[in-house]
N, C-alpha and C positions, 0 to 999 in steps of 0.2 A: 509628104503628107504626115499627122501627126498620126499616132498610134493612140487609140482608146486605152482607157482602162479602167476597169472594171472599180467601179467604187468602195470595196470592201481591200483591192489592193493599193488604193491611193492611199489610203491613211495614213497618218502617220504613227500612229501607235495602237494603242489598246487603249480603250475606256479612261484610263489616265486614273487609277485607284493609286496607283505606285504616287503620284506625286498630291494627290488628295490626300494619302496617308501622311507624309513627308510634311506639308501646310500644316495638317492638324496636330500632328505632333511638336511643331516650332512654335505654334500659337500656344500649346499646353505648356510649353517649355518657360515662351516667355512670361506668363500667368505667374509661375511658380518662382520665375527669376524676380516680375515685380510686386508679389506679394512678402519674399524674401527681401527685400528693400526696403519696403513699408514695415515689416515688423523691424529690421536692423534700424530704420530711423525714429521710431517712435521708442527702442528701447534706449538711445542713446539723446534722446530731445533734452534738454534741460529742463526742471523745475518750472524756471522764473526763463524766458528768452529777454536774448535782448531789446531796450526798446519800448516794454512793460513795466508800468511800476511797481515795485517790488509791494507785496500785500502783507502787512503786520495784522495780526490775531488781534481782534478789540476784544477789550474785557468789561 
């Protein structure tokens, strides 16, 4: 016969904060990692890409 158990001992853990913390911190993480990308591409873009025609100054 099986043996009950009381629902507060079935659980498997606790509220589960420790790994809600852990998510939001890797989501912050990656934010930072691709806003860090986005400025290192845009500082390194070229003038003129290629593909575009090059724009001479009219006078």
């Amino acid at each position: 016969m099986a043996k009950e158990v009381p629902t507060q001992k079935a659980r498997q853990g606790r509220l589960g904060t420790h790994v809600l913390i852990v998510l939001v911190a890797a989501l912050i993480l990656a934010m930072v990692a691709w806003w860090g990308a986005e400025m290192f591409g845009v500082a390194i873009a070229p003038d003129n890409p290629s593909g575009q025609p090059a724009t001479t100054p009219t006078q």
